[in-house]
C-alpha positions in Angstrom: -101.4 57.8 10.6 -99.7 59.7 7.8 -100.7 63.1 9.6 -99.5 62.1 12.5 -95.8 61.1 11.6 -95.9 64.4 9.1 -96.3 66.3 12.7 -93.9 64.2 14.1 -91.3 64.8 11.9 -92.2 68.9 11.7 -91.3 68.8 15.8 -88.3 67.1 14.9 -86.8 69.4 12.7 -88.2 72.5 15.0 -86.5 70.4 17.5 -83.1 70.1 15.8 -83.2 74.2 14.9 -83.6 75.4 18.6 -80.9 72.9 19.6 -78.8 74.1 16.6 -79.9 77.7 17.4 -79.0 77.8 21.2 -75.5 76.0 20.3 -74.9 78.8 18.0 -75.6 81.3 20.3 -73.8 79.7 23.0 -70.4 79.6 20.9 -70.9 83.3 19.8 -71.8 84.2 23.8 -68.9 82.0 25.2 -66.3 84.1 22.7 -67.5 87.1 22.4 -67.4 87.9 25.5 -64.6 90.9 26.5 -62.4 88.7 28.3 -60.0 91.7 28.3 -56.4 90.8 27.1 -55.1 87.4 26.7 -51.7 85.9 25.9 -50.6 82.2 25.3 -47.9 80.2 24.8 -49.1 77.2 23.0 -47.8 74.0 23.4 -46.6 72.6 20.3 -43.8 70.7 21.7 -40.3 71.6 20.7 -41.4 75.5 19.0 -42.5 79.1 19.6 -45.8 80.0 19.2 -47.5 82.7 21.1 -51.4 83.5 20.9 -52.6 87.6 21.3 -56.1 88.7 21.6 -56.0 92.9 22.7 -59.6 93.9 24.7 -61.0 95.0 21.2 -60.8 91.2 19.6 -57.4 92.0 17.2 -55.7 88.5 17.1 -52.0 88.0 17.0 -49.6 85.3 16.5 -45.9 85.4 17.4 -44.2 82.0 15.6 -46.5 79.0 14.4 -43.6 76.4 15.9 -43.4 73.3 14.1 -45.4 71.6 11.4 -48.6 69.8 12.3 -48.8 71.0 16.3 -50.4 74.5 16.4 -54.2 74.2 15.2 -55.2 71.9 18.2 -54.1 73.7 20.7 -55.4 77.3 18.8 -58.7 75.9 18.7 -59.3 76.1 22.6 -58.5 79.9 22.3 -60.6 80.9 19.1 -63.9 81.2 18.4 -65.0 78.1 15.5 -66.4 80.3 13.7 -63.6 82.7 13.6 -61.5 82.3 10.5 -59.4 85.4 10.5 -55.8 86.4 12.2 -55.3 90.0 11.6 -51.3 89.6 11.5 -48.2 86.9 12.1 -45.0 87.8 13.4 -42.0 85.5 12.0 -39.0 86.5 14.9 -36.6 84.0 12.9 -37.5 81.8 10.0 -36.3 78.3 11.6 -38.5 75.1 11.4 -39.6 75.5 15.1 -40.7 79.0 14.4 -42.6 78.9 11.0 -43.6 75.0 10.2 -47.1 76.1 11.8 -47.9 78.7 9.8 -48.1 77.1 6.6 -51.0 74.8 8.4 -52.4 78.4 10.0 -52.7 79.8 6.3 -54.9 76.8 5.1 -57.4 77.3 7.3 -57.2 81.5 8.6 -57.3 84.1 6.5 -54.4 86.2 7.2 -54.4 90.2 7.2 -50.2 91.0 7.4 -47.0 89.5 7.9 -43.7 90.4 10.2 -40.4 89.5 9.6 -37.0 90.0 11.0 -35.5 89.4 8.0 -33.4 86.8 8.2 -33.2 84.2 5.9 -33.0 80.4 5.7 -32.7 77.7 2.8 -34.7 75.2 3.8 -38.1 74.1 1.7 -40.5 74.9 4.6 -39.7 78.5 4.3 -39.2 78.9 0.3 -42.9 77.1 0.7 -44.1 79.7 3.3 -43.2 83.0 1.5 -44.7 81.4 -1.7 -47.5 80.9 0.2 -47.7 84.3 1.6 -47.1 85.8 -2.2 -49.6 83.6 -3.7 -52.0 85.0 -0.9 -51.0 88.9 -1.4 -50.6 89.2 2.0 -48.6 92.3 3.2 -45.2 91.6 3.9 -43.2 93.5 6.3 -39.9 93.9 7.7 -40.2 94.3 11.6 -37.6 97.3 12.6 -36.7 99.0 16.0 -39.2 102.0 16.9 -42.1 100.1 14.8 -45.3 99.9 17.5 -48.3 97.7 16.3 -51.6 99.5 17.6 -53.5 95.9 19.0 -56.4 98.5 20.1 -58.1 98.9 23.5 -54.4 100.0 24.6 -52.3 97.0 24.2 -48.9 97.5 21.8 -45.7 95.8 21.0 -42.9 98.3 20.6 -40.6 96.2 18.4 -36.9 96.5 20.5 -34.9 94.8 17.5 -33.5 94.5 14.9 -32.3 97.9 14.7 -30.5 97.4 11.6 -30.2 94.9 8.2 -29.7 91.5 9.6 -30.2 89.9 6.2 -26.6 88.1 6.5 -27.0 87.6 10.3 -27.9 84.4 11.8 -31.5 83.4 12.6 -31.0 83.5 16.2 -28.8 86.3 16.0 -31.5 88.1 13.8 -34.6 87.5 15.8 -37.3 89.7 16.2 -37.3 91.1 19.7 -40.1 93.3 21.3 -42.6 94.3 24.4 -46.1 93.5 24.8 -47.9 95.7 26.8 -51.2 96.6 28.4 -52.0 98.7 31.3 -49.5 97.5 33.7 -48.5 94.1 32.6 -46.0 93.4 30.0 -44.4 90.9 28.2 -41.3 90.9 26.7 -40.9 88.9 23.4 -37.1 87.1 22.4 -37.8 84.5 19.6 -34.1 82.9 19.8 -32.6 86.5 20.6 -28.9 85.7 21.6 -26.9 87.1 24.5 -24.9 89.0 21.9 -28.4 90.2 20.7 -29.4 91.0 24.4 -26.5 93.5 24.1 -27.6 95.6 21.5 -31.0 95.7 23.0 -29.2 96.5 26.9 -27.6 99.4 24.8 -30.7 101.0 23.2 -32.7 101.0 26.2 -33.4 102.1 29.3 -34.7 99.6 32.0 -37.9 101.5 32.0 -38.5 100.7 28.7 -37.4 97.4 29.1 -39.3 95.8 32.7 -41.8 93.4 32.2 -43.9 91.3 34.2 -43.1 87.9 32.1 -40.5 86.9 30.4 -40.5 85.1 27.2 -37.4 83.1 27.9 -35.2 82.9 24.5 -34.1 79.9 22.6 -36.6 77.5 25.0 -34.0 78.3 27.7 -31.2 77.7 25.8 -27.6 79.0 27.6 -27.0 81.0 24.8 -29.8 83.6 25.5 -31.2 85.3 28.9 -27.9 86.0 30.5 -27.9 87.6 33.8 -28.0 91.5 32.6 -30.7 91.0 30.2 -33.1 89.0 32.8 -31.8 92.0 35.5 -32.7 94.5 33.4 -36.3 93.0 32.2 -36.6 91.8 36.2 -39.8 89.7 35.5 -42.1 88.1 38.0 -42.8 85.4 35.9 -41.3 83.4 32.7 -42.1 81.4 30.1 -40.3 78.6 28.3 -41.6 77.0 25.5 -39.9 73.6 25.0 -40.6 69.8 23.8 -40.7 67.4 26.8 -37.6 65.4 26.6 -36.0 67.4 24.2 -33.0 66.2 22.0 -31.2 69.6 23.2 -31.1 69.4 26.8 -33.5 72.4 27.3 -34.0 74.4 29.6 -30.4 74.2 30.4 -29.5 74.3 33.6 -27.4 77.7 34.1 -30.4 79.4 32.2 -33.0 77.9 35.4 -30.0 79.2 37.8 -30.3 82.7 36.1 -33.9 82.9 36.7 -33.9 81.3 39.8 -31.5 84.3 41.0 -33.6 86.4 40.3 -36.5 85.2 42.1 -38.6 84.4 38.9 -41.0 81.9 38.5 -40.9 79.4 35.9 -43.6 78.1 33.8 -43.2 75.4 30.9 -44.9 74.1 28.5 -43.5 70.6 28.3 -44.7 70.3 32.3 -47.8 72.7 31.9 -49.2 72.5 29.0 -50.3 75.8 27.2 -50.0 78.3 29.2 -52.7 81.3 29.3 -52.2 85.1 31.0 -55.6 86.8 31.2 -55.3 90.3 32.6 -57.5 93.4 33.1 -54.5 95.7 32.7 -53.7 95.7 36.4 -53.3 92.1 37.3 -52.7 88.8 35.5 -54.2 85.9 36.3 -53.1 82.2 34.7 -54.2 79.3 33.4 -53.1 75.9 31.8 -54.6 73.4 29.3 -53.1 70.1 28.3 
């Protein structure tokens, strides 16, 4: 009788390894698969943040939004057993932008940091630059003609700031730049104003500016995507990041007659969900997860 519940219990562990070992190898199939190049705007309610994974596995993210709302949705797009981001870009240093990343640096381990520059008073940020100082993580100020190498040919040619915008405003100040692999692009705004828009109109040529999705500034706000910058970018598609409901009346309505003038079609997160581009370099293709 004793033999027999010894054997018994020698099945059940052999039983609870191959279970363990096909889960295991299911996780590591499912993600490592070359899924070629993905981009996400994650719904975190009213914030920025965008997820990048290039063809070659380097992983990117553009804002962390507010605090408390980014590791959910993140989880659906990462691997579990992937603990490393290999860089964060900071367009403006605003609640909305940055609360995430303090909750991204608890749990990822973090390989570089890019900022516009910008400053703001407020403890969240004093708390995330000590955090990235008690880390030693690099610390780098994003500047015009900058292009981060993502591998398997995706880039982001970083458009602004061209100059010091350490006594600008956030929004005025953010980080502005264009995602890009084979033929699809995306251009990146943060909170970019109209007035920012200019400077960026007046540096560029509309070649270097097209892009097949917009990130639509300020989650739609009427001070950004004015009718030159959105003509000169002429996207297919856009994306607005924004909390349903909003205090702020976003996306406000001239910004949807802009884009609507241009024939551009709207996705948002507070109707959507995260939104999730997956192209081969020729095509993208789109998905949503709630």
């Amino acid at each position: 009788m004793v033999i027999k519940s010894k054997k018994n219990f020698l099945f059940l562990v052999v039983l609870v390894l191959l279970v363990l070992n096909i889960s295991l190898f299911y996780f590591d199939f499912k993600y490592s698969q070359n899924q070629g190049f993905t981009f996400a705007m994650l719904d975190v309610g009213q914030g920025d943040a965008l997820f990048i994974e290039s063809p070659t596995g380097t992983q990117i993210l553009v804002d962390g939004g507010p605090p408390r709302k980014i590791l959910a949705p993140l989880s659906k797009l990462m691997s579990p057993f992937d603990r490393k981001i290999d860089a964060i870009i900071v367009t403006n240093p605003d609640q909305d932008h940055i609360g995430g990343f303090l909750d991204v640096l608890k749990v990822y381990k973090v390989g570089a940091v890019f900022e516009a520059g910008t400053f703001n008073t407020s403890k969240i940020y004093k708390n995330l630059r000590d955090e990235i100082q008690n880390k030693n993580i690099q610390n780098i100020t994003a500047r015009r003609g900058m292009r981060l190498n993502l591998g398997g040919g995706a880039v982001i040619d970083i458009l602004f700031p061209d100059r010091d915008v350490s006594t600008w405003t956030t929004n005025d100040g953010s980080v502005v730049g264009r995602l890009s692999f084979g033929d699809v692009s995306i251009m990146l705004t943060g909170d970019a104003t109209s007035e920012t828009e200019k400077i960026v109109l007046a540096e560029n040529t509309q070649a270097q500016l097209k892009s097949t999705i917009l990130k639509v500034g300020h989650h739609g706000s009427h001070t950004s995507s004015s009718p030159e910058f959105v003509q000169a970018v002429a996207p297919t598609y856009a994306f607005i990041p924004l909390g349903k409901d909003n205090k702020y009346g976003h996306p406000r309505q001239e910004t949807l007659d802009t884009l609507a003038q241009f024939g551009v079609k709207v996705f948002r997160t507070d109707i959507l969900g995260t939104i999730i581009m997956r192209s081969d370099g020729l095509t993208p293709t789109f998905s949503f997860s709630k």
